[in-house]
Steps between C-alpha positions, in 0.01 A plus 500: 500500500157700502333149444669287787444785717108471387531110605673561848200732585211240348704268695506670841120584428396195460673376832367775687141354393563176610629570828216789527268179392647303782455727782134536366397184506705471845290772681236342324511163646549661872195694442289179410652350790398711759144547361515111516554496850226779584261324309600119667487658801128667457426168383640307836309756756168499272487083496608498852183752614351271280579164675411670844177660359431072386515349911182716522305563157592200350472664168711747315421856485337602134767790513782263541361316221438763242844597574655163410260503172704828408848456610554151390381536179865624472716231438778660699275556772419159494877391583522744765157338657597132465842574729313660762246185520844274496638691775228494700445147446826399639387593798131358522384309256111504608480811525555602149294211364193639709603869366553310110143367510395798622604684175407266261225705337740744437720233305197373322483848324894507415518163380241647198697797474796268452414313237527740245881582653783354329614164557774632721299730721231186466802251610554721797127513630526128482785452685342734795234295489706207498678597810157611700192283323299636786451819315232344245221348660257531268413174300318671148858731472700214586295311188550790306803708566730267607428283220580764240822502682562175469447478112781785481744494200765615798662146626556717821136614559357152469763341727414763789068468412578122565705534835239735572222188461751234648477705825122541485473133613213428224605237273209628256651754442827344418316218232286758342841782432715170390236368278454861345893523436516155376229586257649802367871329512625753702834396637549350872836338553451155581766534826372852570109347516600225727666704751253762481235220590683380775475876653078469532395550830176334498429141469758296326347197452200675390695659225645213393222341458349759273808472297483194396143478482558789223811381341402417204359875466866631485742471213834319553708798632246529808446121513915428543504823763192278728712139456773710661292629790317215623830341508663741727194603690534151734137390374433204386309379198714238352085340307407801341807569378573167329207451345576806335843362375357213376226676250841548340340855357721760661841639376808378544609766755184400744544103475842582579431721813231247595793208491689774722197529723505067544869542606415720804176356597543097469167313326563146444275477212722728326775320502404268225502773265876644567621150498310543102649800444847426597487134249383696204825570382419735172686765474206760465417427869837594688327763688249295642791244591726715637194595789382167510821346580545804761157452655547105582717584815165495665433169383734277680467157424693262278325524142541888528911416597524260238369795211689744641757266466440460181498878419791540627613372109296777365633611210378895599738611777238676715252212582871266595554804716120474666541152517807496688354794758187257550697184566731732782139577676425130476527222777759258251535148580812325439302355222489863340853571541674212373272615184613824495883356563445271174360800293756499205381813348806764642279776440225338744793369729634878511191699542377229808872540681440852463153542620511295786875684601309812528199352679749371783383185476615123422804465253460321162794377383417346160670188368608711156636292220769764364658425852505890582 
């Protein structure tokens, strides 16, 4: 009895201490809280005074600046900082660009004192600069700093030093960081790098250029990621870009996004090459079949019916199924279907009925000879 009374008291003890822990941490939380808000709102009135001071010194105070240099140093602070400048932005946009500049010799001396952070607090100083690329200015720390960023183990802190570049409208900067990673094989999703390069604010075509100017420079990963991007960026550069399938000395993954890139922008001298691709009918090259046979609804005319046609046979199940979506975008003739009516493969005479039902188009009703 003296033992289980021993228990019941450890017991009650120890959920005493947890809800004592609770209302600690509680109290705690409110306290951080309300400093929080004293010091966002110290922040607010200084950058305003600030922004005012700006219509008639055009330069920031050395006080103001030596108290950035201090405060934001703090990693915490620097949260608290960057959703003042968002707040304020929302409601002129100028205005904190002029007051960004303004402070960028202040950021220059963080962005050293950040490097030897941790990646996380690193990722974070990148993303603030990502959001307002204003507040670096100076070329030699964007060379230096930024870089260092950019070779980051953290997947995070490289992403935001590159967003940081795509909004600094210099696509130097964006060849020399890419070339770097590449180099060191530091991972870039291919889907994540095209998108990203479709956010730069400067010169497209200008990039683009660059890109493929350097794209032998970049390993595979970073080559399929540029395919990608000059094929939804609207630009065209259907020459360069087949001449570069046709050295036949990229991976598979790039000659296939580069057949993906022919089937959104149309180059007749390409078409020779998918009607190759789609009568090469070893096993081994599926893959490049199954996008071949996809990409030829762009190339309307009756030898590119007549293969796709033809594929519609296929013995793998996914280039019948390409075919059939390429022959729905297609003008037929009543040449083509009476061909496709004669097919008297049911697996080609079933995928086509079904294709072209969901397309909404013309009906194919095949002359089968199971009489189903």
């Amino acid at each position: 009895m003296k033992y289980i009374n021993v228990i019941i008291y450890l017991y009650i003890l120890v959920i005493v201490a947890l809800v004592l822990y609770q209302i600690f941490w509680i109290i705690k939380d409110k306290n951080v809280k309300r400093q929080d808000r004293k010091i966002r709102i110290r922040y607010k009135d200084l950058v305003e005074k600030e922004i005012l001071r700006l219509k008639k010194s055009k330069q920031a105070s050395k006080e103001h600046l030596t108290f950035l240099e201090k405060q934001l140093v703090n990693t915490h602070n620097l949260v608290l900082f960057e959703s003042v400048l968002s707040d304020i932005r929302k409601k002129d946009e100028k205005l904190i660009k002029e007051y960004c500049i303004s402070i960028s010799s202040a950021f220059q001396q963080l962005s050293i004192l950040y490097r030897k952070k941790n990646s996380l607090q690193k990722a974070y100083f990148t993303y603030l600069l990502s959001l307002f690329p204003e507040l670096i200015q100076d070329e030699e720390t964007i060379s230096y700093a930024m870089m260092h960023f950019v070779m980051d183990d953290s997947v995070y802190c490289r992403e935001n030093a590159m967003l940081f570049f795509y909004h600094k409208s210099d696509e130097r900067l964006i060849i020399s960081s890419l070339k770097k990673m590449s180099k060191r094989n530091l991972y870039y999703s291919p889907k994540l790098l095209a998108d990203d390069l479709l956010e730069f604010q400067g010169d497209q075509n200008a990039l683009a250029v660059a890109l493929l100017n350097d794209f032998d420079k970049f390993n595979s990963s970073y080559q399929l990621g540029i395919i990608n991007y000059l094929r939804f960026s609207g630009k065209v550069y259907q020459e360069q870009i087949y001449h570069k399938y046709i050295t036949k000395k990229y991976s598979k993954e790039v000659r296939l996004a580069i057949i993906r890139y022919f089937a959104t922008h149309k180059y007749d001298p390409f078409e020779e090459e998918l009607l190759k691709i789609i009568e090469d009918k070893s096993r081994s090259h599926y893959e490049y079949r199954l996008v071949a046979s996809f990409a030829l609804a762009s190339y309307d005319n009756k030898r590119a019916r007549e293969v796709l046609i033809d594929c519609l046979c296929d013995v793998n199940f996914y280039v019948r199924k390409n075919a059939a979506i390429s022959l729905s975008r297609m003008k037929l003739t009543k040449s083509d279907i009476e061909k496709l009516k004669q097919l008297e493969d049911p697996y080609a005479q079933d995928m086509i009925r079904y294709i072209f039902a969901q397309a909404g188009g013309i009906q194919i009703k095949a002359n089968r000879k199971d009489g189903k």
